[in-house]
N, C-alpha and C positions, 0 to 999 in steps of 0.2 A: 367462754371460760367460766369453769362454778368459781364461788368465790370461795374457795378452800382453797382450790388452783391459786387463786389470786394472792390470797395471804399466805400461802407457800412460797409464793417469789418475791412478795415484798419482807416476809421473816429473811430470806436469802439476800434479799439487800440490805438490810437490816445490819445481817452479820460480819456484811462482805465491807471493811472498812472503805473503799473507794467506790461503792454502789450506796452506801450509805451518806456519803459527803456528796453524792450528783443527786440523790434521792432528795436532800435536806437542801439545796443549791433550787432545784428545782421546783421545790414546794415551796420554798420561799419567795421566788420572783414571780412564778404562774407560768410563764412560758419565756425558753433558754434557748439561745446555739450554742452548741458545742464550741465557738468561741470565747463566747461569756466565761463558761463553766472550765476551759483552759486556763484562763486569765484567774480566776475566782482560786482555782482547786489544781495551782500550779507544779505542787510536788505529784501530783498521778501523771506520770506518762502519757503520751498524745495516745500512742498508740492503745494503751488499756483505758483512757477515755472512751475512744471511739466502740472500741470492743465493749464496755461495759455496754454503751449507749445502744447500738445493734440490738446488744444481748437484750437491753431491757425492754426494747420495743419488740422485738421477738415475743418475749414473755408476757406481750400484753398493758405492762406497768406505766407505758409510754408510750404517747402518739404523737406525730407529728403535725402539727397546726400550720407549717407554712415554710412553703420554700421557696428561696431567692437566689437566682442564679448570681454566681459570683465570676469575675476573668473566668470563664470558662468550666467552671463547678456548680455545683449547687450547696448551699447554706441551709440546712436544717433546725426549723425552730421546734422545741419540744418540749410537753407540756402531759404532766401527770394523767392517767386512764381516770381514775379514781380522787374523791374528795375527801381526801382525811378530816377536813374539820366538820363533815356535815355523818352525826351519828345515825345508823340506820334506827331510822320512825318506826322498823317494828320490836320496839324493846321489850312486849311483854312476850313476844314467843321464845320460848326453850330451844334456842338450837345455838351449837356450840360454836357454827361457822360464823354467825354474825356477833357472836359475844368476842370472838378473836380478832374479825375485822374492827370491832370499836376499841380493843385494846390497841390497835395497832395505829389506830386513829389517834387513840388518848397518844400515845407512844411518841408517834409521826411530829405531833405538836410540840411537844413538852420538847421533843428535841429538837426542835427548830428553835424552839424560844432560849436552849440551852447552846446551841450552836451561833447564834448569835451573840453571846453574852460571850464564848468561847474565841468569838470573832473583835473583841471590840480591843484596842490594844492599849496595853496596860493593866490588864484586869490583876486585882489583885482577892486572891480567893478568899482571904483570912479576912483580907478588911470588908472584901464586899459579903460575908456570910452566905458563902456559896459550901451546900455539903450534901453529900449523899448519907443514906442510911439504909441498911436490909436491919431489921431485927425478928428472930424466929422467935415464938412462943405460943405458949401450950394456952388455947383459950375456950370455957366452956362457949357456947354460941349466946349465951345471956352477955357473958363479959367481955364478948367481940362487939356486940350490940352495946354496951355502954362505956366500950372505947370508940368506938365510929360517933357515935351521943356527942362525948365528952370533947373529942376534937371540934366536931360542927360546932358546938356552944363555942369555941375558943375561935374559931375561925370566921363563921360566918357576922358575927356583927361588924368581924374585921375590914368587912369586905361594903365596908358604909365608908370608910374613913377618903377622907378628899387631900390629892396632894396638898402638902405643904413641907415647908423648909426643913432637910431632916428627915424626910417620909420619902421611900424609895418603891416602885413598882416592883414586888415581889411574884414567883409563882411560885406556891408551895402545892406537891400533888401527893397523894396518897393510892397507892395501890395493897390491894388485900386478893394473897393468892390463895386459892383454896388451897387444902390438906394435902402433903406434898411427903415426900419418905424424906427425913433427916439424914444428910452425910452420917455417914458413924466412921 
């Protein structure tokens, strides 16, 4: 399967809110049965569990690592095609299929690390300084380059600092979408 194919079924689970929480369920443990991920992700129906799961191993997204016969069935453990967190090594080539699979990678993370946080109970979003942001603007490619600058200066020494009392493990991420047509 190219990997257009590929990042064409994981943007579709991506989008598919119950292929997205078995997507993110499964990235995070390494390898699931379909019991786990009942128990886990209990308001999706047994039945569009199973169908999802099919469907995503059909499409490649998913293999199965191991089965265990159960009273008369078989147990299914199941375990990502692909390794989101390892960026394809060839970065300096121009091709748009592996620039989409590492956004999909950066993506894949950031919401696992947000689905957790989504997960932990009590969150409270105000106090813990959890927030989204899109901002569109107009920028010459000099004044993209010394806001990209200006954050790294603001972030990266950040990123010395050593727990302590007070100090919370943050993930702040930044994406920059190229030149896109404005709603009007």
């Amino acid at each position: 399967m190219g990997s257009k194919n590929l990042n064409e079924k994981i943007m579709e689970c991506i989008s598919n809110p119950a292929k997205s929480r078995l997507l993110i369920e499964i990235m995070r443990r390494g390898e699931v049965t379909a019991k786990y991920l009942a128990e886990k992700c209990s308001d999706i129906p047994q039945t569009t569990l199973y169908r999802n799961l099919k469907r995503m191993t059909d499409d490649g997204l998913l293999k199965i690592v191991n089965e265990t016969p159960i009273r008369g069935t078989v147990e299914k453990t199941y375990a990502l095609t692909f390794d989101p967190s390892d960026p394809p090594s060839v970065l300096g080539e121009n091709s748009g299929a592996i620039y989409m699979q590492m956004f999909f990678q950066y993506f894949l993370t950031f919401a696992k690390i947000f689905q957790e946080y989504c997960d932990t109970p009590g969150i409270d979003i105000k106090r813990d300084r959890s927030g989204l942001s899109l901002s569109h603007v107009y920028l010459t490619d000099e004044e993209l380059e010394k806001v990209v600058s200006d954050i790294a200066q603001i972030l990266y020494p950040l990123q010395d600092n050593k727990p302590e009392p007070g100090r919370r493990l943050r993930t702040v991420g930044l994406i920059i979408s190229p030149e896109h047509k404005a709603d009007e």
